[in-house]
Every structure is written in C-alpha cells, then in structure tokens.
N, C-alpha and C positions, 0 to 999 in steps of 0.2 A: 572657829570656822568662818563665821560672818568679817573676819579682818579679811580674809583672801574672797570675800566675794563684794565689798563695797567697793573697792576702784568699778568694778565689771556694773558695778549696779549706779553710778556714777554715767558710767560711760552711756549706758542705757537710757536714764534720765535727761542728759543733756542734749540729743535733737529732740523731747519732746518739752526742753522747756524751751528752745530758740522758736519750735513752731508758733508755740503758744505767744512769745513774746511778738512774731510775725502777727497773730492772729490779731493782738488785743493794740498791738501799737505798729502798724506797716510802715511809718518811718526810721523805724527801729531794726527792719528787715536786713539781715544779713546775708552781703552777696555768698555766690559758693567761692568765689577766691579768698575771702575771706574766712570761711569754713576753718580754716586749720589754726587760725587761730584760736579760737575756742577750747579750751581745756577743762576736761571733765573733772580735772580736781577741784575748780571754783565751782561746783553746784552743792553747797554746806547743807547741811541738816539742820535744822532751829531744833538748839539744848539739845545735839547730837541723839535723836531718838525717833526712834519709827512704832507706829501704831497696828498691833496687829488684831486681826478680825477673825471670825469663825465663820461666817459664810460670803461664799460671792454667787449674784446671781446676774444671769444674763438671760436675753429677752432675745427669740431666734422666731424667724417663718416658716412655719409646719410646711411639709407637702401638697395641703389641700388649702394653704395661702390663708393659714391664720397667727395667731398670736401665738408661743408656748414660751414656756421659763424654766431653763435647769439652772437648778440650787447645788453650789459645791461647796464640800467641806473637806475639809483635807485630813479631819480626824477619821472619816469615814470613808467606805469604797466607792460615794463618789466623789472625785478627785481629781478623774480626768477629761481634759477638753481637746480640743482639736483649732486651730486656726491653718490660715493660708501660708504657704510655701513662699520663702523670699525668692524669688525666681535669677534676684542678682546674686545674692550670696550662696545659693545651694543650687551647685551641678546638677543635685538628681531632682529639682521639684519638676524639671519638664517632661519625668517619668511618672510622678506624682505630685497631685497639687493640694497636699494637706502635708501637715507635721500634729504631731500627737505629744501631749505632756502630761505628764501629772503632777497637780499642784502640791508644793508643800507648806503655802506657807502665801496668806492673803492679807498685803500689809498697805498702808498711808504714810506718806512722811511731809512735811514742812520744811519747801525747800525754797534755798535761799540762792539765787546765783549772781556772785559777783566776777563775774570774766567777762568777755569781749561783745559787746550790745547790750550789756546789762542796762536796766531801765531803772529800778528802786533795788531798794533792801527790804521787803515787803514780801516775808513766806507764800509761797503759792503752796496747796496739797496738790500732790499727783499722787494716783494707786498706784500698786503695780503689784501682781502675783510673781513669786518664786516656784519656778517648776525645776524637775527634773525630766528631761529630755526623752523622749520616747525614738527609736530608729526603724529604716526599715530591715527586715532581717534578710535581706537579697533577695526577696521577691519584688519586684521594680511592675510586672502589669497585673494590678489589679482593678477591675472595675466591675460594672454592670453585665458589659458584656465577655468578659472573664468568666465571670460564673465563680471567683471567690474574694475571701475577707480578704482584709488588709492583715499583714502578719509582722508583726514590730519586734521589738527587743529595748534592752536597756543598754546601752553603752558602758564600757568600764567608768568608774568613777572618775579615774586616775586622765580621764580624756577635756582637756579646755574644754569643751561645748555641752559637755553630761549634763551641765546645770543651766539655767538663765533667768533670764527677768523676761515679764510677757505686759503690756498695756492691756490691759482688761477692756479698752475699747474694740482692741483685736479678735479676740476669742468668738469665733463662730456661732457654737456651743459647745456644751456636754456631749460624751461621749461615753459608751458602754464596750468596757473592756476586761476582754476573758482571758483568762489563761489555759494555755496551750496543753493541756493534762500529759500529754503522751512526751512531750519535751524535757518534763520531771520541773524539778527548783533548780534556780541558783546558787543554796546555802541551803544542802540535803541536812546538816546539824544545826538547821533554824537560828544560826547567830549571824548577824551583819554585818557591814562593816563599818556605815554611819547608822546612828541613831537619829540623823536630821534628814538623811536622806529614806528613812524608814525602810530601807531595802534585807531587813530579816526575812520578810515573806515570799518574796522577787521569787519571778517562777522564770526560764529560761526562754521562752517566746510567749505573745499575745496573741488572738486576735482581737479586730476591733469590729464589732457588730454593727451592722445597719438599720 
C-alpha cells in the first residue's frame, strides 16, 4: 500500500523542502518560472526509511488567550485534528474554512534532495502525519450562528484525495469527533476494507464538537 502512496508523499515533501532551501540559503531561491522544473522524484529518503512515532502533540490558543496542548495518537480515539481550508485548491473552503482528518500514522524521514536548486547531499528531517481525509456530508452552512455542528463523512477509499500527507506545522489542533448514532455504520458485519486505513468501525456521518 505504501508503493502507491510514496510518489503523493514525494510530491508533498518537495515545496517544503524548496522553502526551506529559500529559507536557510536566498540565493538559492527558486524563481516560480522555474517551478516546473523541480521534480518530486529527486527528494530520496537516506537508507530508504521512514521513522514512525506514537504521539504527536501541538500547542493551540484557548478561547480565554492561553496556552493548551492536544496530544494524538492514532492507536487511540484521539486521532483527529482539524487544519485551514486551501482556499486555491478547494471550491468549497469559501463555504467552510476548516478540513478535518484523522491521523493514521505520525512519521520523520531523512530527506535527501538532488533536483533543480539543490544545495548539498546533506539529509534534512521533515515530519509529516499520514491522514485519511474527513468530507463535508452536504451540509455547506454551519456555524455559530447556524446553531449547528459540523457534519462530515469519509469519502470512498477508491477516491485520489481519501488519503494525504499533513506538515504538522499546519494542524490547528485536536479535534473531538462523534459519530452520528441514528446514521448506523459503514460496515454493519464489522470487517473493513483496509486494515491501514482502520476503517472496520467507520460509522456513516460525524459530527465534530465544539
């Protein structure tokens, strides 16, 4: 399963290693005409291998402007977080401005990139969490003054976008997500269809609490 998801996790990796490259060397900076040159097959893995973890924790501003920290572990129910809507790539973020995932999987790798502004041969780590992708279920207004939750779903597996890579500097926070009782399951005879996507339990809508 991981062969058909490394190109996608490649692609992901590489504007945030041109950034970095921008950040740490600006005459190194690559124009956007140059952009397409860049090919996400030269960002290598050092001794082909990725490091996985069992918690990821982020640091978020309570309502009353203080400090708080949700801790996720993806063996457990908490698992899902919330970040910002791309507003260029998703038609519908200007009807909403979150997307909802659930992590499966909180990984480091040592990455090596030799394509177009390349600087050295010199492994950089970058994180990155493996989600599977939360949707909205056709309810497009909800807010505050709506007067209700947000009400998601899972997309078919079988869909390009069901799954992605997230930079863990994005993640908002944690997020607390219910299932929908009156909607029933997914998979009424409790078998799945990935074991990587852990979707044996998958109930047919969410919501997501406030």
């Amino acid at each position: 399963m991981w062969k058909n998801f490394l190109p996608k996790l490649q692609q992901h990796l590489l504007p945030r290693i041109l950034s970095n490259l921008a950040a740490h060397s600006p005459d190194s900076r690559i124009s956007d005409a140059d952009q397409y040159k860049c090919d996400a097959s030269k960002v290598l893995f050092k001794h082909d291998r990725m490091y996985q973890h069992n918690l990821f924790r982020v640091n978020y501003t309570t309502y009353d402007i203080r400090r708080g920290q949700d801790v996720m572990n993806p063996s457990t129910s908490h698992h899902n977080v919330m970040v910002l809507a791309n507003t260029e790539d998703d038609e519908s973020a200007s009807a909403h401005p979150f997307r909802y995932a659930r992590v499966l999987g909180v990984f480091h790798v040592n990455v090596v990139y030799v394509g177009h502004g390349m600087v050295d041969y010199q492994p950089h780590r970058l994180e990155f969490l493996w989600v599977r992708w939360y949707e909205n279920s056709g309810v497009t207004r909800n807010g505050w003054f709506d007067q209700k939750l947000d009400r998601i779903r899972f997309p078919s597996m079988a869909g390009q976008d069901a799954f992605g890579f997230i930079d863990p500097s994005d993640v908002l926070r944690g997020c607390h997500v219910v299932p929908a009782f009156s909607k029933g399951r997914q998979h009424y005879d409790g078998r799945g269809i990935s074991r990587c996507a852990k979707d044996s339990g998958d109930w047919a809508q969410y919501y997501v609490n406030r």
